[in-house]
DSSP file (Angstrom, degrees, kcal/mol; ACC not computed):
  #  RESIDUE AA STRUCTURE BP1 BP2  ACC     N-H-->O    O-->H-N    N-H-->O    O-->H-N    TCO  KAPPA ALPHA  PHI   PSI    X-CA   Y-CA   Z-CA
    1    1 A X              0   0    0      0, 0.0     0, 0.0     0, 0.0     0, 0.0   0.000 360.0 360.0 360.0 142.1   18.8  -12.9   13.9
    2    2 A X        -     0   0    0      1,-0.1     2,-0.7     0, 0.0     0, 0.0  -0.122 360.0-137.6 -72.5 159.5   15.8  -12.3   11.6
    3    3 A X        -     0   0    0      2,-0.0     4,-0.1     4,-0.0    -1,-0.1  -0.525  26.3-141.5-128.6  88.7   14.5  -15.6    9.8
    4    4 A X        -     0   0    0     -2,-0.7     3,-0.2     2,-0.1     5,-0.1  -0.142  28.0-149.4 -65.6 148.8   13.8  -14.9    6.5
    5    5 A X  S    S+     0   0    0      1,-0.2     2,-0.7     2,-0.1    -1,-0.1   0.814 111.4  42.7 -59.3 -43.0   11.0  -15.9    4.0
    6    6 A X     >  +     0   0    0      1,-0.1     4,-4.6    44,-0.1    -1,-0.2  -0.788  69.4 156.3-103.9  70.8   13.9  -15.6    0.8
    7    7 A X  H  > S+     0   0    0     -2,-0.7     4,-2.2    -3,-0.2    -1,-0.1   0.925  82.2  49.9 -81.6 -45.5   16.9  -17.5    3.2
    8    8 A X  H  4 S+     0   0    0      2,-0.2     6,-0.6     1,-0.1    -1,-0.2   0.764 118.3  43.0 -50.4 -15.4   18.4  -18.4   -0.7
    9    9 A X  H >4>S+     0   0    0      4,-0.2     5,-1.5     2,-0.1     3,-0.6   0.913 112.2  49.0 -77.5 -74.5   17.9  -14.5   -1.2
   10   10 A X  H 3<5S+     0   0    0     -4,-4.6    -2,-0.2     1,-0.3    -3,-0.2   0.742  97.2  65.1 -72.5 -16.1   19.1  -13.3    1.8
   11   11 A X  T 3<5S-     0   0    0     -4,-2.2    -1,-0.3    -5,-0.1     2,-0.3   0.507 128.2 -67.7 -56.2  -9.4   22.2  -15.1    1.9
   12   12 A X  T X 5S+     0   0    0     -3,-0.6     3,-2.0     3,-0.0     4,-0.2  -0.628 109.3  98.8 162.7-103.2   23.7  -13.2   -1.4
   13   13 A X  G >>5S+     0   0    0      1,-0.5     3,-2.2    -2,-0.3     4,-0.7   0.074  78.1  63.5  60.3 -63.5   22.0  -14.2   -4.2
   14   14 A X  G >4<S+     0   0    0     -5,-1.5     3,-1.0    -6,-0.6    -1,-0.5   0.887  93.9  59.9 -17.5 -61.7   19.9  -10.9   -4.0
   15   15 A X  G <4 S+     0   0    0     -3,-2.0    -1,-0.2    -6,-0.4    -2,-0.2   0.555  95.1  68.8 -68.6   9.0   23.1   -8.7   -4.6
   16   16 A X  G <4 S+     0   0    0     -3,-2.2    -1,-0.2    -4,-0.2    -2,-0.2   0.976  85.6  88.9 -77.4 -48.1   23.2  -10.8   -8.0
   17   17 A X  S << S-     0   0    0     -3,-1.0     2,-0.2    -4,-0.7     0, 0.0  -0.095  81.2-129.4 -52.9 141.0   19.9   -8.9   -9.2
   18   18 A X    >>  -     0   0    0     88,-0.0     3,-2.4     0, 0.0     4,-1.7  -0.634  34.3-105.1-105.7 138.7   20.1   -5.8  -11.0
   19   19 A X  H 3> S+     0   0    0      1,-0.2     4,-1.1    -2,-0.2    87,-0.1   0.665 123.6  60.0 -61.1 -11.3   17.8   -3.0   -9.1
   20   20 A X  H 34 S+     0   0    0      2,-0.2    86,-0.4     3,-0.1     4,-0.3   0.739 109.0  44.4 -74.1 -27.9   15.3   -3.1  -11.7
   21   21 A X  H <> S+     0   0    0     -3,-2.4     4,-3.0     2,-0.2     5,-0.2   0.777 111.8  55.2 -63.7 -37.1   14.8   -7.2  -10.8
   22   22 A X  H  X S+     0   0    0     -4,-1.7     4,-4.4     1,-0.2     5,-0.3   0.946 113.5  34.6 -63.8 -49.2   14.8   -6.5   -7.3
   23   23 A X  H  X S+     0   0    0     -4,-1.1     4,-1.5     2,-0.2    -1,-0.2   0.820 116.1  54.2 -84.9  -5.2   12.0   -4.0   -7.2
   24   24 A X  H >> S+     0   0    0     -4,-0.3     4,-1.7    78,-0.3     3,-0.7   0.949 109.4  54.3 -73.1 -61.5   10.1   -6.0  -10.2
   25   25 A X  H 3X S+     0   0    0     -4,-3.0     4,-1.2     2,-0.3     5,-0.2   0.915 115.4  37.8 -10.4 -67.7   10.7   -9.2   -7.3
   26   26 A X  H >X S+     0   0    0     -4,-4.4     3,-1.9     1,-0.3     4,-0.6   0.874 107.9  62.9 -44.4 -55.3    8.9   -6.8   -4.7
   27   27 A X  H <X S+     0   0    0     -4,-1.5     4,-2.2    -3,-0.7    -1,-0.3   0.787 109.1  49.9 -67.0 -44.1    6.2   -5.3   -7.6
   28   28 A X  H 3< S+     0   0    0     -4,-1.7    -1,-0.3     1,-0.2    -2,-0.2   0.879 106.7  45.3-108.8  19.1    5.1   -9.1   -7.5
   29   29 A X  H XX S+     0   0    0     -3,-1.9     4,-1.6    -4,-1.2     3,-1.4   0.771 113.0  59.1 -73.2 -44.1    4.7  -10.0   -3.7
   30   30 A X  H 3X S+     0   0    0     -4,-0.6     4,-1.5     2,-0.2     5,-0.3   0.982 106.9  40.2 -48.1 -68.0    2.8   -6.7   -3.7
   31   31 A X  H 3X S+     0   0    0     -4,-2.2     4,-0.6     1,-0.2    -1,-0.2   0.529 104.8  67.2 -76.9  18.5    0.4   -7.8   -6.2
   32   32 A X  H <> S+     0   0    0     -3,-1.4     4,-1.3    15,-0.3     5,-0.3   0.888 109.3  42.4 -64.3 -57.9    0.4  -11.3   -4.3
   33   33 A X  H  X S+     0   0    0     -4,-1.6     4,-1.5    14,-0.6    -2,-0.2   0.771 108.8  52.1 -45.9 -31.6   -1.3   -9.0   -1.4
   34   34 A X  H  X S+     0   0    0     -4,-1.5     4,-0.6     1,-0.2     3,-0.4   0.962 111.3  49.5 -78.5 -33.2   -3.5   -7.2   -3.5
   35   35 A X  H  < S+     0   0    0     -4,-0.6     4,-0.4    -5,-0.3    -2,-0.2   0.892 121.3  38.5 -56.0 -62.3   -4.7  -10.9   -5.0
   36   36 A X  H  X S+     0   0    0     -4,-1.3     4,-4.5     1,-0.2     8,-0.3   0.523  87.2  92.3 -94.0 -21.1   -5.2  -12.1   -1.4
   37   37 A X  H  < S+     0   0    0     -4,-1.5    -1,-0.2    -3,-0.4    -2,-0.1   0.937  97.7  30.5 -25.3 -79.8   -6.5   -9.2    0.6
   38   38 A X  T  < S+     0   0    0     -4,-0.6    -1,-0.3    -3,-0.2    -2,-0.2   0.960 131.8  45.3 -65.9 -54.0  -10.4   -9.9    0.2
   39   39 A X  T  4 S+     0   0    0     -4,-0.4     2,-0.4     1,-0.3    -2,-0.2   0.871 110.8  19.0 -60.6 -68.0   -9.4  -13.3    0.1
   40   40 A X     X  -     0   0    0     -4,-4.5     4,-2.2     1,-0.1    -1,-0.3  -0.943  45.7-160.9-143.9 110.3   -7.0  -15.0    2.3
   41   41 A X  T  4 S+     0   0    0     -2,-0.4     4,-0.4     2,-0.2    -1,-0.1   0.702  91.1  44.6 -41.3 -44.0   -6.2  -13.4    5.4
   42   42 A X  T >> S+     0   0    0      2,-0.2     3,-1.6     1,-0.1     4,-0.6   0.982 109.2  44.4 -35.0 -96.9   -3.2  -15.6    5.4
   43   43 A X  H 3> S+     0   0    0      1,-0.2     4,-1.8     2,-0.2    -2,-0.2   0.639 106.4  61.8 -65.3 -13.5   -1.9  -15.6    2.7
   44   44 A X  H 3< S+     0   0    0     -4,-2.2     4,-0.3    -8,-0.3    -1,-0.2   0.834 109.1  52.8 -42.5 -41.9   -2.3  -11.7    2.4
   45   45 A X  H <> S+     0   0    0     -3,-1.6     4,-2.8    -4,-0.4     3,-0.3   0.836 105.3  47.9 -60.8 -41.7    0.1  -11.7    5.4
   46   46 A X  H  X S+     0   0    0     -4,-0.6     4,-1.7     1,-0.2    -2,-0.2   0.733 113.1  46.5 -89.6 -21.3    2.6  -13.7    4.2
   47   47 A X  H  X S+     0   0    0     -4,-1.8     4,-0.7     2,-0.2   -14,-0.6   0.451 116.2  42.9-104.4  20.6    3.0  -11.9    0.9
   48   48 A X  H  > S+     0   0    0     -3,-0.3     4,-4.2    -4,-0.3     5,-0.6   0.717 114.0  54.5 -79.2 -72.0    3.0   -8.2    2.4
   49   49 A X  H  X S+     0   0    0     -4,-2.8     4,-3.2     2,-0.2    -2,-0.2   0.878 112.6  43.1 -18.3 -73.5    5.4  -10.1    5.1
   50   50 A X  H >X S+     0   0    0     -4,-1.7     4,-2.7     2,-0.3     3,-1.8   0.969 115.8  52.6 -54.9 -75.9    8.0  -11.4    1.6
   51   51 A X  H 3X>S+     0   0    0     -4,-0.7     4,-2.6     1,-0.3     5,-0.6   0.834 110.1  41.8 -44.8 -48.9    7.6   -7.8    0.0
   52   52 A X  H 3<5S+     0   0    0     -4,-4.2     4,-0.4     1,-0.3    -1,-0.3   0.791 112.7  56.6 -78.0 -18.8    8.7   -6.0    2.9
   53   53 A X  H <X5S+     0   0    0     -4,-3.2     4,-1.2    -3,-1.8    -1,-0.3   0.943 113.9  41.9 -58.3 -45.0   11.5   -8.7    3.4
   54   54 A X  H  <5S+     0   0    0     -4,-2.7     4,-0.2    -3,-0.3    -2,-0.2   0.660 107.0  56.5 -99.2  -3.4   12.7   -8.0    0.0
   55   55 A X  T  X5S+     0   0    0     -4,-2.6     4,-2.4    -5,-0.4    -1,-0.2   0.744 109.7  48.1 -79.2 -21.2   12.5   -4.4    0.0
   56   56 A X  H  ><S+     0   0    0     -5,-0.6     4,-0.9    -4,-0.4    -2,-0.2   0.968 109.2  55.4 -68.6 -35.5   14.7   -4.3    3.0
   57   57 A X  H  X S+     0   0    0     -4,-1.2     4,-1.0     2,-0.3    -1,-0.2   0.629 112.5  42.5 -47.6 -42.7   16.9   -6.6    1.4
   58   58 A X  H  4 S+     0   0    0     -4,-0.2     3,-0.4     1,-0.2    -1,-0.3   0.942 107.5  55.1 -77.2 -48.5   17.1   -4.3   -1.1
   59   59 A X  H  < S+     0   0    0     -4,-2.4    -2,-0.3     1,-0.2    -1,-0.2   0.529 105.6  53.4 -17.1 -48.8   17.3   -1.6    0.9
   60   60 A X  H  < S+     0   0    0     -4,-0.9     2,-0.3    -5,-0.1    -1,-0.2   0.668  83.6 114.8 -87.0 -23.5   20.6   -3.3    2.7
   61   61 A X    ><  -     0   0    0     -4,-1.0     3,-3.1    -3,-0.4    -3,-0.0  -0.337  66.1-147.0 -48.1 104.3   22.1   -3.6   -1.0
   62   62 A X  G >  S+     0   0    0     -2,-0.3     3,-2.0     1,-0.3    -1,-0.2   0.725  94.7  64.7 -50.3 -37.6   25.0   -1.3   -0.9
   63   63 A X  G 3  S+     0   0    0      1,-0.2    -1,-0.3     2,-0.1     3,-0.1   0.598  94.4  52.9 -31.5 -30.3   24.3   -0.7   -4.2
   64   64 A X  G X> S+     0   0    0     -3,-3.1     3,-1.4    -6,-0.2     4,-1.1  -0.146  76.2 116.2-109.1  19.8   21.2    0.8   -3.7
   65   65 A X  T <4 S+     0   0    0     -3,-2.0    -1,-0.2     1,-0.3    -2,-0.1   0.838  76.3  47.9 -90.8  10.2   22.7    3.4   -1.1
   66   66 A X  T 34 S+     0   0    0      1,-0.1    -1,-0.3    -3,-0.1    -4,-0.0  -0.117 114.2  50.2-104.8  52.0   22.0    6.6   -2.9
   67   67 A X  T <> S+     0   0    0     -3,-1.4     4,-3.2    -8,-0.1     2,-1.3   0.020  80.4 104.8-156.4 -22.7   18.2    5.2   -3.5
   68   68 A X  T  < S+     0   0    0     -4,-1.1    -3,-0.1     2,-0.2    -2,-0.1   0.141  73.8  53.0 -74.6  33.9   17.7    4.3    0.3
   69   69 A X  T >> S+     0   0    0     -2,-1.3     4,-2.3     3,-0.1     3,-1.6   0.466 113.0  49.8-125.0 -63.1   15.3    7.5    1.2
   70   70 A X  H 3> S+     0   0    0      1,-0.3     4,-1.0     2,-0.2     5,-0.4   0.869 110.7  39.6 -54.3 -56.1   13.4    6.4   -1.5
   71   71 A X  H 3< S+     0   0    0     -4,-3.2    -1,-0.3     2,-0.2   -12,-0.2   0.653 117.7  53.7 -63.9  -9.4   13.0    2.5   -0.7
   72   72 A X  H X> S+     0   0    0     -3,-1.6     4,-2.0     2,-0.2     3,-1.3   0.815 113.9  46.2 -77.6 -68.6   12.5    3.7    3.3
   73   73 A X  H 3X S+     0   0    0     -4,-2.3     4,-0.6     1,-0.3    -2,-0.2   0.751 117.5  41.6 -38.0 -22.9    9.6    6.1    1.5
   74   74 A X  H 3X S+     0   0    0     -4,-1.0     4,-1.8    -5,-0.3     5,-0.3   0.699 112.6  49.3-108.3 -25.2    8.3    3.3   -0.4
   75   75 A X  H <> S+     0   0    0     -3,-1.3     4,-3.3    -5,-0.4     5,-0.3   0.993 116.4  43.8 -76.0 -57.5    8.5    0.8    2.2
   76   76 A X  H  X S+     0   0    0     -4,-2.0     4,-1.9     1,-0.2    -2,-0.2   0.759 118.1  50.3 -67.6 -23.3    6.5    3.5    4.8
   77   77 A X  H  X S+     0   0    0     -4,-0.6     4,-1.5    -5,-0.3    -1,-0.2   0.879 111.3  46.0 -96.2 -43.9    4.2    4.2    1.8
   78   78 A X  H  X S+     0   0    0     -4,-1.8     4,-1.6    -3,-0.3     5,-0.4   0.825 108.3  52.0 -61.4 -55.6    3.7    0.7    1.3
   79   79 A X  H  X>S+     0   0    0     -4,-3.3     5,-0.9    -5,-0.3     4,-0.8   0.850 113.3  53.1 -69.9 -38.6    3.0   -0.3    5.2
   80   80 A X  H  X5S+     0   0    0     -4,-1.9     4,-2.0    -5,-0.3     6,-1.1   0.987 100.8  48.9 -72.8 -32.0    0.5    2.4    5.1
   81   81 A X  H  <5S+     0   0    0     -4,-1.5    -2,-0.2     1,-0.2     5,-0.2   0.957 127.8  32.5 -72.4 -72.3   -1.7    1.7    2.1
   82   82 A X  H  <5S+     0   0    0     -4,-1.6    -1,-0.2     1,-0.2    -3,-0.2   0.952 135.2  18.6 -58.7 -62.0   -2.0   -2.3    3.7
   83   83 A X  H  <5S+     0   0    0     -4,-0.8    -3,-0.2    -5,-0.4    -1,-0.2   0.626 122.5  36.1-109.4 -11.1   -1.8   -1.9    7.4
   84   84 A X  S  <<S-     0   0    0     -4,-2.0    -4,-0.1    -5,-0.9    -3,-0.1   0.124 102.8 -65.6 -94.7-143.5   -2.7    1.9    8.3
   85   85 A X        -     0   0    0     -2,-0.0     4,-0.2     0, 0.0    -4,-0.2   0.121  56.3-128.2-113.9  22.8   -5.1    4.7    7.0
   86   86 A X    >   +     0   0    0     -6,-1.1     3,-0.6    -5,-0.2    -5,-0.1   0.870  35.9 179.5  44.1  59.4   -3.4    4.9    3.8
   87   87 A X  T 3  S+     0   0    0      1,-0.3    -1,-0.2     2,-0.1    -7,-0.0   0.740  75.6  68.0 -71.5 -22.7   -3.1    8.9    4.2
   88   88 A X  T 3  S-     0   0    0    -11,-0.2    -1,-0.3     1,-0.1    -2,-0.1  -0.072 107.6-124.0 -88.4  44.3   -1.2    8.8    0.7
   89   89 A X    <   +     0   0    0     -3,-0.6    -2,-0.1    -4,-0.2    -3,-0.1   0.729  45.2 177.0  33.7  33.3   -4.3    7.8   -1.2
   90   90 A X        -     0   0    0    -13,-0.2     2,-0.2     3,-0.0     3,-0.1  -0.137   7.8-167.1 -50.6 168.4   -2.8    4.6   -2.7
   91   91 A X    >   -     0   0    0      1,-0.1     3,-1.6     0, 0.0     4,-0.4  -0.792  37.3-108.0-151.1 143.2   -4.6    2.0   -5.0
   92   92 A X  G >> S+     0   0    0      1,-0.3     3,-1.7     2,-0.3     4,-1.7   0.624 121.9  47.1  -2.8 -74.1   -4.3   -1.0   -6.2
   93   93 A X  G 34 S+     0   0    0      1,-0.4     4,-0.4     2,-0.2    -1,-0.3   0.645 103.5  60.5 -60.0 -35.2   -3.7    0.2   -9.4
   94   94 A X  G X4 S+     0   0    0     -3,-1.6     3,-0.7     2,-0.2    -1,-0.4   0.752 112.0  48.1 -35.0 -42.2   -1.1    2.9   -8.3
   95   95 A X  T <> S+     0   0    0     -3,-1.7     4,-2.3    -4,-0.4     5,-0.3   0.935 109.8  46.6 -93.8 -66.8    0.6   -0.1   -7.1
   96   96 A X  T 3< S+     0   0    0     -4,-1.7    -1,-0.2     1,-0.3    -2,-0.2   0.415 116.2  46.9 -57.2  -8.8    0.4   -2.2  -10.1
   97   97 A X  T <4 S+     0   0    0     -3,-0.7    -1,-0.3    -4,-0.4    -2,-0.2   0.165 109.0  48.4-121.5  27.4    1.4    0.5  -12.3
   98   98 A X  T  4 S+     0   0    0     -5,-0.2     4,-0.3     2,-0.1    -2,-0.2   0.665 114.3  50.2-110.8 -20.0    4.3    1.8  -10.4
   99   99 A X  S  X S+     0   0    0     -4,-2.3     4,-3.2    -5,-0.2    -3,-0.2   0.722 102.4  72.0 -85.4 -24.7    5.6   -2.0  -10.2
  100  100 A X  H  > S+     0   0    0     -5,-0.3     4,-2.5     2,-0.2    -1,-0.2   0.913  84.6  52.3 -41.2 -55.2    5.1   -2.2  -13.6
  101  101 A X  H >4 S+     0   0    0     -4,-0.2     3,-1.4     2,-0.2     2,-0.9   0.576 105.2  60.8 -74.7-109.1    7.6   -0.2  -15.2
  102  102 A X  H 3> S+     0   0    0      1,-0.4     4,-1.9    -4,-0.3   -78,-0.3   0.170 104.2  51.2 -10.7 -43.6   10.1   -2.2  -13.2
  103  103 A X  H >X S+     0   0    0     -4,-3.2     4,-1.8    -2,-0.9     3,-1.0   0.978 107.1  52.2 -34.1 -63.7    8.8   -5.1  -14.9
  104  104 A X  H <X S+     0   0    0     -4,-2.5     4,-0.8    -3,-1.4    -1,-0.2   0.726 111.7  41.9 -32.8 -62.3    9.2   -3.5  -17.8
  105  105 A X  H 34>S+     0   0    0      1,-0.2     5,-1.1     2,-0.2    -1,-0.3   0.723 110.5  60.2 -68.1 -27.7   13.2   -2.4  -17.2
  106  106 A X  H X<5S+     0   0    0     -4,-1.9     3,-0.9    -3,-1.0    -2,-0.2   0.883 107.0  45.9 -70.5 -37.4   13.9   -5.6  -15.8
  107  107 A X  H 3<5S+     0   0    0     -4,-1.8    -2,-0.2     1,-0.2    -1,-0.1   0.678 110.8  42.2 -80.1 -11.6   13.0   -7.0  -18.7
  108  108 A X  T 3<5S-     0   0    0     -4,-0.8    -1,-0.2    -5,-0.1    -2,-0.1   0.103 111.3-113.9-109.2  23.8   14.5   -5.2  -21.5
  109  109 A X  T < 5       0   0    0     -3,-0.9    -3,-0.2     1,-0.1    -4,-0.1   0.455 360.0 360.0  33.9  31.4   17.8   -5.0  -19.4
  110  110 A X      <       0   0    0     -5,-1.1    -4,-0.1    -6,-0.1    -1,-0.1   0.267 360.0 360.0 -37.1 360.0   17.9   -1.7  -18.9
């Protein structure tokens, strides 16, 4: 069994979140990574590690199943930009503004 970072998460508490919370959730473990990159080897790990826990999470949300080639896309998109050769030409700022609007939606209940 997998031993998750979010064990309050992964137990339910996730399917409470509306998909615009979930993927704001991810949007800010992502820009925990970008914060830590250059920094802290560590902690860089552990909040790449968290996003990609809670996009799977998200991902397993039955809600979310006519959205699951995208969050597999974003996940693979994601894994490259940090841990490959980043062949889709991310940035930081691509990151921060595509996790943005999700803020955004989450917040105005959309």
């Amino acid at each position: 069994m997998t031993e998750y970072q979010h064990k309050e998460l992964a137990t339910g508490r996730w399917a409470n979140l509306s998909f615009f919370e979930q993927m704001a959730n991810i949007g800010s473990e992502v820009e925990r990574a970008i914060k830590w990159r250059a920094k802290n080897k560590d902690y860089f790990q552990m909040a790449l590690d968290r996003a990609l826990e809670l996009l799977d999470l998200t991902a397993d949300d039955s809600r979310n199943s006519r959205r699951l080639g995208e969050l597999l896309r974003l996940r693979e998109v994601l894994a490259d930009y940090f841990c490959f050769d980043n062949i889709y030409g991310s940035t930081d700022k691509k990151w921060q503004n595509y996790f943005l609007a999700f803020n955004y939606a989450a917040r105005v209940n959309l």
